[in-house]
C-alpha positions in Angstrom: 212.8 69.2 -0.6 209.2 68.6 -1.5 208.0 65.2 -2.9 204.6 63.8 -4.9 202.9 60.8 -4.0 200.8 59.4 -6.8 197.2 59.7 -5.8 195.3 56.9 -4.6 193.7 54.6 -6.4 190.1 54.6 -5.9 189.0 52.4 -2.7 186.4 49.3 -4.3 183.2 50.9 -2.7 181.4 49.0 -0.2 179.0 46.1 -0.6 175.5 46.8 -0.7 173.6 45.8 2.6 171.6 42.8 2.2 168.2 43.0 2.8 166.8 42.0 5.8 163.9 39.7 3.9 167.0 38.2 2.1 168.8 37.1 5.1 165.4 35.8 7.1 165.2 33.9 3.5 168.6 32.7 3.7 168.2 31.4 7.5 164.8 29.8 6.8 166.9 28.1 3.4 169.6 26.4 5.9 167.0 25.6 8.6 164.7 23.8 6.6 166.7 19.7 6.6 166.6 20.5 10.4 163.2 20.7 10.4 162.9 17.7 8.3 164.9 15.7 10.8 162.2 16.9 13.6 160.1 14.2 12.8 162.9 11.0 12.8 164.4 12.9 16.4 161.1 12.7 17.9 160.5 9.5 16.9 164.5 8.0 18.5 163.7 10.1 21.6 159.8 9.2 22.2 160.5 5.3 21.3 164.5 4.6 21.4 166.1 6.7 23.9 163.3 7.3 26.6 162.7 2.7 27.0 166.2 3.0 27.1 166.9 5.4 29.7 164.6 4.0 31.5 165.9 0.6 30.8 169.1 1.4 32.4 167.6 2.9 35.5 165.6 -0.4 36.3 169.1 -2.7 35.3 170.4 -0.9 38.8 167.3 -0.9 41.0 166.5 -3.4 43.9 163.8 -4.2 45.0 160.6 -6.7 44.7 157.0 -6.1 43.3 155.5 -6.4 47.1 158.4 -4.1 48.2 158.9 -1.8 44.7 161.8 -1.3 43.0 164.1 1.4 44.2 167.3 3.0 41.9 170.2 2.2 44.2 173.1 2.2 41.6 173.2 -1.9 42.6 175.3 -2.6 39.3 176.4 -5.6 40.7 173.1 -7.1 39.1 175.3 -7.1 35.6 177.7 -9.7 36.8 175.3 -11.8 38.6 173.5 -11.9 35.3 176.4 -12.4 33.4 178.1 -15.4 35.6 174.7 -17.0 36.0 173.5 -16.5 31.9 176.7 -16.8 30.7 175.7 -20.4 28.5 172.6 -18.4 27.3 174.8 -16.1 25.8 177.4 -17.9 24.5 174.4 -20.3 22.7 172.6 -17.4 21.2 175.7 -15.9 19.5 176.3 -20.0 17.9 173.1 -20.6 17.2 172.7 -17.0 14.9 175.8 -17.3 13.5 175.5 -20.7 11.9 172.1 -19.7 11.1 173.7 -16.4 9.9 176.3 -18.3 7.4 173.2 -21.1 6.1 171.1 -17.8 5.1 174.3 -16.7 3.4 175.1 -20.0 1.7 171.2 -20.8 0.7 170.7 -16.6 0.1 173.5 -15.9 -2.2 172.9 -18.2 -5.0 169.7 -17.5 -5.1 169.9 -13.7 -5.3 172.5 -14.2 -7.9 170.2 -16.5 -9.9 167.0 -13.8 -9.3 169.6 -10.6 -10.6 171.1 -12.5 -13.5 169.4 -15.5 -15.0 166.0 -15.0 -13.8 164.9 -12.6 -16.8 161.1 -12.5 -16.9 161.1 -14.7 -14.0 162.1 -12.3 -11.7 159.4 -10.3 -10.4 157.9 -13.8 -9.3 161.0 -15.0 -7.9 161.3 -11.8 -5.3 157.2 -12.1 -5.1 157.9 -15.2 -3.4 161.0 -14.5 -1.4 158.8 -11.8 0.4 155.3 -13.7 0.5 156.3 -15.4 4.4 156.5 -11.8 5.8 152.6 -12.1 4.8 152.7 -14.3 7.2 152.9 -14.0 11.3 156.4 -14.7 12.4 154.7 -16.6 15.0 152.8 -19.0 12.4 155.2 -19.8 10.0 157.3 -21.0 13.1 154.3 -23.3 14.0 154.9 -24.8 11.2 157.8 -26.2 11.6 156.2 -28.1 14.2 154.4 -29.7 11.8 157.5 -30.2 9.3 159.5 -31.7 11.7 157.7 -33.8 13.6 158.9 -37.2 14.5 156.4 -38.7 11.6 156.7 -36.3 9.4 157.7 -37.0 5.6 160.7 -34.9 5.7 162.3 -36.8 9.4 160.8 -40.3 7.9 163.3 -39.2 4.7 166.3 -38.1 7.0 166.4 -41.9 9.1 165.6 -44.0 5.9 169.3 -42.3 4.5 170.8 -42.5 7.8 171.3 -38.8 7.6 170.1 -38.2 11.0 172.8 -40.7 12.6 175.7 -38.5 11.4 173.9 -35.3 13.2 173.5 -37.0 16.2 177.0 -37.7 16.0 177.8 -34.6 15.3 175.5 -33.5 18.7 173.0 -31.3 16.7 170.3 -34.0 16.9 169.1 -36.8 19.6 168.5 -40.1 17.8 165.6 -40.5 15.3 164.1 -37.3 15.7 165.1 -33.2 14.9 162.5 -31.8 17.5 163.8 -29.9 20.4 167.3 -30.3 19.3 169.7 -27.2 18.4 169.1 -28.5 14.7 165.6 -28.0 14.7 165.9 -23.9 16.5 168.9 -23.3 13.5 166.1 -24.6 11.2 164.2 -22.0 12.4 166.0 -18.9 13.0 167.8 -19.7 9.2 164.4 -20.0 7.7 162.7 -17.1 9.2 165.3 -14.6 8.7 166.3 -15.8 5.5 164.6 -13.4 3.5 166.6 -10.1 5.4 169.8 -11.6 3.9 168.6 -12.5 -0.1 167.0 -8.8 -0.5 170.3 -6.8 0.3 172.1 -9.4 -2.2 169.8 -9.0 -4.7 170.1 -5.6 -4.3 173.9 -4.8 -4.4 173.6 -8.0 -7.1 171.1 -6.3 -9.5 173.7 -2.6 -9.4 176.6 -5.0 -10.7 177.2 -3.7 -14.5 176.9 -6.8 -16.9 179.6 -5.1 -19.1 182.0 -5.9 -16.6 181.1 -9.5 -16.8 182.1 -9.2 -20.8 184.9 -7.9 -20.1 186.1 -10.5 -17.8 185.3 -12.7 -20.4 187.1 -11.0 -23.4 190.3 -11.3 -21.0 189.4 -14.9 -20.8 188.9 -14.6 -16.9 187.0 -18.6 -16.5 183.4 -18.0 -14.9 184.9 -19.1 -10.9 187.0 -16.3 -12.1 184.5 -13.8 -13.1 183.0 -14.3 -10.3 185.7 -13.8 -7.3 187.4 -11.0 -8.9 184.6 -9.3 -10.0 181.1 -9.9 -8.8 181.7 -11.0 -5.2 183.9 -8.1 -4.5 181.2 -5.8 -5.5 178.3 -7.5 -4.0 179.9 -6.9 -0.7 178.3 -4.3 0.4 174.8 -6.9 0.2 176.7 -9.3 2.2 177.3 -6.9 5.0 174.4 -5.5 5.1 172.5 -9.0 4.6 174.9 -10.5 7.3 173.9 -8.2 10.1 170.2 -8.2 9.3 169.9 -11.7 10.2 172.2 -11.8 12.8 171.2 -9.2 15.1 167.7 -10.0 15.1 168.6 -14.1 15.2 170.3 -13.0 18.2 168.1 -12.0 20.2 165.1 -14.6 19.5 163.6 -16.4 21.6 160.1 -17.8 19.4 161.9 -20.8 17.7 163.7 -21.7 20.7 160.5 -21.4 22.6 158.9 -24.0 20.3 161.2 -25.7 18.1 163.4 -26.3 21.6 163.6 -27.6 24.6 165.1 -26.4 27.6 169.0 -27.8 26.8 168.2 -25.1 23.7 166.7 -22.1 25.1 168.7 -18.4 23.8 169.2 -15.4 26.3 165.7 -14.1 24.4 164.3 -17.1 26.5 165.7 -15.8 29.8 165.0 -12.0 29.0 161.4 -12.9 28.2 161.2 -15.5 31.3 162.9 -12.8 33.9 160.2 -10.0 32.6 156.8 -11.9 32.3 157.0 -15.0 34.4 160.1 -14.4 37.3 159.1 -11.0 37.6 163.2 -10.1 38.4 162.7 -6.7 35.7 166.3 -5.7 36.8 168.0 -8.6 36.3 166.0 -8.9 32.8 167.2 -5.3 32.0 170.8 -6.0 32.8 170.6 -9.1 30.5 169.1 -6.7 27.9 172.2 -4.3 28.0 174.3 -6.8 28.0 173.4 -8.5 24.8 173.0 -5.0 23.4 176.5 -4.2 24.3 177.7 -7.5 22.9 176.5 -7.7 19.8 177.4 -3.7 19.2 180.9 -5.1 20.0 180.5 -7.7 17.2 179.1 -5.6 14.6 181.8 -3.0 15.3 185.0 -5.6 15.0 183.2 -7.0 11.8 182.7 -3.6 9.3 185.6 -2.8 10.8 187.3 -6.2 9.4 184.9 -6.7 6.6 183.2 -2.6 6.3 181.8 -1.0 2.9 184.0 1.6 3.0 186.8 -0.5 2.3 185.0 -3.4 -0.4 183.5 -0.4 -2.9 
């Protein structure tokens, strides 16, 4: 018995070849953000990763500049540092994070003020919130010298109210006078770094969508109300970012406590600076270095983890 099979049907025929030039095209196409990223690699390698590589080598050398220094994996130079430092460390991290949560407190009202109410006001108003960085760091912390000084207006004005007996009390000042206490280096730190918190707020303030503030209203949400539900919430992603621009850097500086300070006040910027230029111990100096770096990464990780964009937008 003999059976039929249907014929075939007919087979799809086989994709063109692609051009050679099409594919080179293609690959030069996908290749090209690499090559835009050449630049910004270079740049981390040449001036990030090389200091630090050979940060780390000197953090383990011994050694002395008659002698030279000599890598021999000494890594006990990290706990000497640590158990001798250790008050440096813990008074840096106080120091930038009150002056951390002032520049947040003074910041924040104004950048809501500058987004919202300002109207044609407002291109003045962030004019002069960036005018001091025309201004050397180093200069507009001499002036505080000048500002508070034991005669100064502004100290004459804080012992005629009595103000400065409750901060002596409170151990932030020593008797009639703000110089070379921790009050005077918060001062300081929370007015030079003041500016790197209001522009993110101001920024993640001026994105926030008035029309959301009507309807608040039209669901008669108060104005306190408006404003936690609503605008706070969304300006998180300002506060973050604002938050960790002035505390990293506030961390490690060591120009107001060098001369708004004395040496009860002096940060581990002090020590770093004094260990490199002046002691002349570069591995103890470099182990102090990768030590604050490692703390503060550790901070700033635990906190977007706790308080991170991802979860506020």
């Amino acid at each position: 018995m003999t059976t039929t099979t249907a014929p075939l049907a007919d087979a799809p025929p086989d994709p063109a070849p692609v051009p050679a030039a099409l594919k080179r095209a293609a690959r030069r196409r996908r290749s090209v953000p690499y090559l835009l990223l050449l630049a910004g690699v270079a740049w981390l390698l040449v001036f990030f990763v090389a200091p630090m590589v050979y940060q780390a080598s000197t953090s383990v050398q011994t050694g002395s500049l008659d002698t030279g220094f000599k890598v021999t994996w000494h890594f006990a130079t990290y706990w000497n540092a640590l158990t001798e430092y250790w008050p440096h460390f813990v008074r840096s991290l106080v120091y930038s994070g009150i002056a951390t949560v002032l520049c947040l407190a003074i910041g924040y009202p104004l950048a809501y003020t500058i987004a919202f109410r300002a109207g044609r006001w407002r291109n003045l108003l962030l004019i002069l919130v960036i005018a001091p960085f025309f201004t050397s760091f180093l200069i507009r912390t001499l002036a505080w010298e000048t500002i508070l000084a034991d005669q100064s207006p502004v100290v004459s004005f804080l012992n005629r109210v009595h103000l400065l007996d409750v901060t002596t009390w409170l151990g932030v000042t020593e008797g009639h006078r703000v110089m070379a206490t921790p009050l005077a280096v918060v001062c300081g730190l929370t007015y030079n770094f003041l500016p790197f918190m209001i522009l993110p707020l101001y920024t993640s303030l001026e994105r926030v969508d008035g029309r959301l503030h009507e309807a608040a209203g039209d669901l008669y949400a108060t104005p306190f109300t408006t404003f936690r539900k609503v605008t706070f919430p969304l300006s998180m992603p300002g506060v973050v970012a604002g938050t960790l621009l002035t505390f990293i850097p506030a961390s490690g500086d060591y120009i107001n406590a060098e001369l708004l300070g004395s040496t009860n006040q002096k940060m581990i910027g002090n020590v770093i600076q004094s260990q490199f230029l002046r002691v002349l111990d570069y591995p103890t100096a470099a182990a102090l270095s990768f030590i604050l770096m490692a703390v503060i990464l550790a901070i700033v990780t635990l906190y977007i983890r706790k308080a991170g964009t991802e979860e506020l937008v």
